[in-house]
C-alpha positions as semicolon CSV with decimal commas, in nm:
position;residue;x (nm);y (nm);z (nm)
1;X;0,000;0,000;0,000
2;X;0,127;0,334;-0,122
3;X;0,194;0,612;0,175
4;X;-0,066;0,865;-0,045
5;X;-0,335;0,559;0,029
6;X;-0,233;0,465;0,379
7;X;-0,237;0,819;0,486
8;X;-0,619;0,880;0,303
9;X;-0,726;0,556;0,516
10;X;-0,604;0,679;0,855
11;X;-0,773;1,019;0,731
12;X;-1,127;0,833;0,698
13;X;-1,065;0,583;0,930
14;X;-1,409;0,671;1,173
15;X;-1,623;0,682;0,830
16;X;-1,510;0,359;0,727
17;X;-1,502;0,160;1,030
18;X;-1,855;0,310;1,157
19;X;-1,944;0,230;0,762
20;X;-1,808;-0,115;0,783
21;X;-1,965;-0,191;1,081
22;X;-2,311;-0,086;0,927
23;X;-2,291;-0,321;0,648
24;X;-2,180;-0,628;0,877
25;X;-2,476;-0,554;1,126
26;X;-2,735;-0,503;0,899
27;X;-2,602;-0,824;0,701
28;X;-2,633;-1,036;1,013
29;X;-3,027;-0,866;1,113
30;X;-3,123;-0,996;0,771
31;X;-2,977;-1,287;0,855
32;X;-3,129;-1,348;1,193
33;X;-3,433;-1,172;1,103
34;X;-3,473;-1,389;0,825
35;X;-3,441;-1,715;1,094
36;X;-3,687;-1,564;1,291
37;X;-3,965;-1,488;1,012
38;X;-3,953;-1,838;0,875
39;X;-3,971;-1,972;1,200
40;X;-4,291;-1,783;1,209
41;X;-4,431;-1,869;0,893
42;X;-4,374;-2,285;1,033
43;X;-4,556;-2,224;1,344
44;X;-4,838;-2,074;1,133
45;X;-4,818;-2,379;0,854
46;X;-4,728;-2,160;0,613
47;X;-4,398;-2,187;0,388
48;X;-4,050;-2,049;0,431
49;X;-3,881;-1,781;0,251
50;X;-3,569;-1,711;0,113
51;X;-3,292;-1,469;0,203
52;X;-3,410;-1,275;-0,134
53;X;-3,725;-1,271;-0,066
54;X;-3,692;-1,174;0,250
55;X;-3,446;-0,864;0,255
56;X;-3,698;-0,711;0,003
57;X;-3,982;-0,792;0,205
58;X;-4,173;-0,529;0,442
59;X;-4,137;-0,689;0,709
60;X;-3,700;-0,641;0,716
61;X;-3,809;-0,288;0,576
62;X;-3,996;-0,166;0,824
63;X;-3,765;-0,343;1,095
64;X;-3,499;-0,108;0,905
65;X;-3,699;0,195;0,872
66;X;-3,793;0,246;1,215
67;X;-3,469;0,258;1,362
68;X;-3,335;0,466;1,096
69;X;-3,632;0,728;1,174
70;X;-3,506;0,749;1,527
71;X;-3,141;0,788;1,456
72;X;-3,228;1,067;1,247
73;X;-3,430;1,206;1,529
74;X;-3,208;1,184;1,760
75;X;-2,956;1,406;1,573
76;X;-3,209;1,611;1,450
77;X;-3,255;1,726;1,796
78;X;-2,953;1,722;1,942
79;X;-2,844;1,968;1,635
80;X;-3,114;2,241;1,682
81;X;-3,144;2,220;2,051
82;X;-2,787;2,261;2,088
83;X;-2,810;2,613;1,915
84;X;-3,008;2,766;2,188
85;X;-3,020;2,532;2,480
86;X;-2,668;2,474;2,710
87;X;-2,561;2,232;2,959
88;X;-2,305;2,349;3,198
89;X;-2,018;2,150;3,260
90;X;-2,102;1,921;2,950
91;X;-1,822;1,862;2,652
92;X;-2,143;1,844;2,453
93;X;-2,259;2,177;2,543
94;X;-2,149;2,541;2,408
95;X;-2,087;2,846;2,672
96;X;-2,365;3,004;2,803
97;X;-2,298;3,321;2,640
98;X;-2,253;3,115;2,280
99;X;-2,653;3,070;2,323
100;X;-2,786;3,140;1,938
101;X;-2,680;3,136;1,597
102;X;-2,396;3,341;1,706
103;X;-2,242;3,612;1,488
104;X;-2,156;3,603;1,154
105;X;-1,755;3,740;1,257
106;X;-1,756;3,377;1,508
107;X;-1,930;3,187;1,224
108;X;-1,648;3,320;0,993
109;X;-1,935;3,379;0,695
110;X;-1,971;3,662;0,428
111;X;-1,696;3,906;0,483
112;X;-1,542;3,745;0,785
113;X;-1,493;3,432;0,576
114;X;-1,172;3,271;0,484
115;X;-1,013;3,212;0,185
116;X;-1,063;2,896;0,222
117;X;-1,391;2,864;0,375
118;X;-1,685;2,728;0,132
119;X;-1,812;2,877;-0,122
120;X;-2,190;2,955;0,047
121;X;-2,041;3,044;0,357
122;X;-1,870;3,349;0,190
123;X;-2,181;3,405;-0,023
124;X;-2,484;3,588;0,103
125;X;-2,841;3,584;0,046
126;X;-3,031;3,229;0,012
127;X;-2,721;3,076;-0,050
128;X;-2,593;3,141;0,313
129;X;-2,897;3,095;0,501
130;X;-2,978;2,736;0,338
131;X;-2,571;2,597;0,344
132;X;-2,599;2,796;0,744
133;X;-2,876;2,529;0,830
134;X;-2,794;2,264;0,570
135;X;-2,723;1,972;0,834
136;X;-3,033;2,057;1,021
137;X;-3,183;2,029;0,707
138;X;-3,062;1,723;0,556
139;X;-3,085;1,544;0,900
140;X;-3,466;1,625;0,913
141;X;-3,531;1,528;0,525
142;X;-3,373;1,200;0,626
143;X;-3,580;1,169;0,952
144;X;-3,935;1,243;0,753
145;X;-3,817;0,995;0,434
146;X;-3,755;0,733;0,678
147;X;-4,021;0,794;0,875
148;X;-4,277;0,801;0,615
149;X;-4,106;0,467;0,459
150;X;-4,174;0,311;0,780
151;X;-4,565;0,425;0,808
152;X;-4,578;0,257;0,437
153;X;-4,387;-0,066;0,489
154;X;-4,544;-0,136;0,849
155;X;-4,864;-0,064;0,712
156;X;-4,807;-0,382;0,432
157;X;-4,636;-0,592;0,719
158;X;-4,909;-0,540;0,928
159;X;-5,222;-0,629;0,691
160;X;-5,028;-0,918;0,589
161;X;-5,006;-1,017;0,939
162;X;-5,398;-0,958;0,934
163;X;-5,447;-1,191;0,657
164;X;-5,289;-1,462;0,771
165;X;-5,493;-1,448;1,075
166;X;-5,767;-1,403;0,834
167;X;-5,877;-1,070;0,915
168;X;-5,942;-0,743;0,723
169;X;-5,584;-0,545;0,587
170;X;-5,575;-0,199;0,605
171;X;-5,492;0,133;0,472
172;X;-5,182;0,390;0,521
173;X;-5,422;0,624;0,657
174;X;-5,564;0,360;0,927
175;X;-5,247;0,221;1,004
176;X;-5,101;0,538;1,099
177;X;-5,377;0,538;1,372
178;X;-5,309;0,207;1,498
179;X;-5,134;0,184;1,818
180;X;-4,836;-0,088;1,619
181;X;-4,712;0,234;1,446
182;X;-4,723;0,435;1,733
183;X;-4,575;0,147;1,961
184;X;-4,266;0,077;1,684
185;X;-4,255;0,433;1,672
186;X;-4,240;0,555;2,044
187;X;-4,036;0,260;2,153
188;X;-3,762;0,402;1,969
189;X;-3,781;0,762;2,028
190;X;-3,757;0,729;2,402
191;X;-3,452;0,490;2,383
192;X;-3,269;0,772;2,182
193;X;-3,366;1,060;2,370
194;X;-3,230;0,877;2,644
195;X;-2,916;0,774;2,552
196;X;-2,840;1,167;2,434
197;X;-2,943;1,263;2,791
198;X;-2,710;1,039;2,950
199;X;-2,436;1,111;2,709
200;X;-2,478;1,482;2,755
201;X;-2,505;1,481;3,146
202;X;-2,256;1,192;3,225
203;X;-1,986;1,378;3,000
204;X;-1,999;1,616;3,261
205;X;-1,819;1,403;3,548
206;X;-1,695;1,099;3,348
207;X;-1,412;1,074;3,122
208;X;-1,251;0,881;2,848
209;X;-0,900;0,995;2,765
210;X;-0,803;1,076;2,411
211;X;-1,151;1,115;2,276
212;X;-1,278;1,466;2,127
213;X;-1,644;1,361;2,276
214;X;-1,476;1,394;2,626
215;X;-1,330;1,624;2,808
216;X;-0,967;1,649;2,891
217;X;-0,904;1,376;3,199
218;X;-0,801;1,631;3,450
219;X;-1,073;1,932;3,357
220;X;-1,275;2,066;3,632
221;X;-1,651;1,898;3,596
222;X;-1,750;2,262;3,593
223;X;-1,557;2,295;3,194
224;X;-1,798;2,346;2,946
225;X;-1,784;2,306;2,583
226;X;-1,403;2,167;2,628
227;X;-1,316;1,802;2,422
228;X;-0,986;1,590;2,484
């Protein structure tokens, strides 16, 4: 391996582990999920699948979509609430007197951009207020695309599920009101919200040496918006 190609893998080393390790664990849900479908489609004398079938089926989709929707959430959240809300003490938190969308000379946008700043952030107009909110934005298209694919694919999952048991399917529109859209949907959305409270409070006292999401091992609890 050439030092040009070493040095771009230790560059985008977090992007392509985290990436890796997205392919290999959705590969092995499709696997198990696929063990666990069939073993339901036995106990209800029906016939097995296979793993083609299966991985294009809604019932892996909607497995897929709902946890995607609350990922996005989460991040969604955390993104805009950190622009106006702070937690004191907390690596994950801004200063107190950072509260906002801060000033354009901080933000280093239109004339207080660099030279080598992007091109929209030394732009003005539309141009700078879309690229100034563009992960927000992107993070909440995601969020609503996955969402809605999960409203559509647990809508089929479900009426299927009703027709084996011989009983009516339904709509989008009535599945939407059913409580198993709500219950997928809630059960993941607390989980997440919960993990980004711990992560944001816990920061505050515990540490983990080396890593930019803590702070540095011997800074006063009291730090705030300070990363190792």
């Amino acid at each position: 391996m050439s030092a040009s190609a070493a040095r771009r893998l230790r560059d985008n080393g977090l992007g392509l582990a985290f990436g890796a390790l997205f392919v290999v664990t959705l590969a092995a849900e499709s696997v198990v999920g696929l063990a666990d479908f069939n073993g339901e489609q036995r106990a209800a004398g029906l016939h097995a699948i296979g793993y083609a079938d299966y991985v294009l089926s809604s019932a892996f989709a909607v497995d897929v979509m709902e946890n995607w929707q609350s990922e996005f959430l989460q991040f969604l959240l955390y993104i805009v609430a950190t622009v106006w809300l702070v937690q004191r003490g907390s690596p994950e938190s801004k200063d107190a007197e950072d509260v906002g969308t801060e000033s354009d000379e901080k933000q280093l946008v239109g004339p207080y951009a660099r030279p080598d700043s992007p091109a929209w952030a030394r732009a003005g107009g539309w141009r700078l207020s879309v690229y100034s909110r563009s992960l927000g934005l992107v993070m909440g298209s995601i969020f609503l695309l996955s969402w809605f694919a999960q409203s559509l694919t647990g809508a089929v999952a479900y009426s299927e599920e009703q027709m084996r048991s011989l009983q009516d399917p339904v709509s989008w529109g009535e599945y939407v009101r059913l409580p198993d859209f709500w219950d997928r949907t809630l059960q993941n959305w607390q989980s997440e919200l919960l993990a980004v409270a711990s992560m944001v409070v816990l920061s505050i006292y515990l540490r983990q040496r080396g890593s930019p999401e803590s702070k540095p091992v011997g800074t006063p609890h009291g730090s705030t918006s300070v990363s190792g």
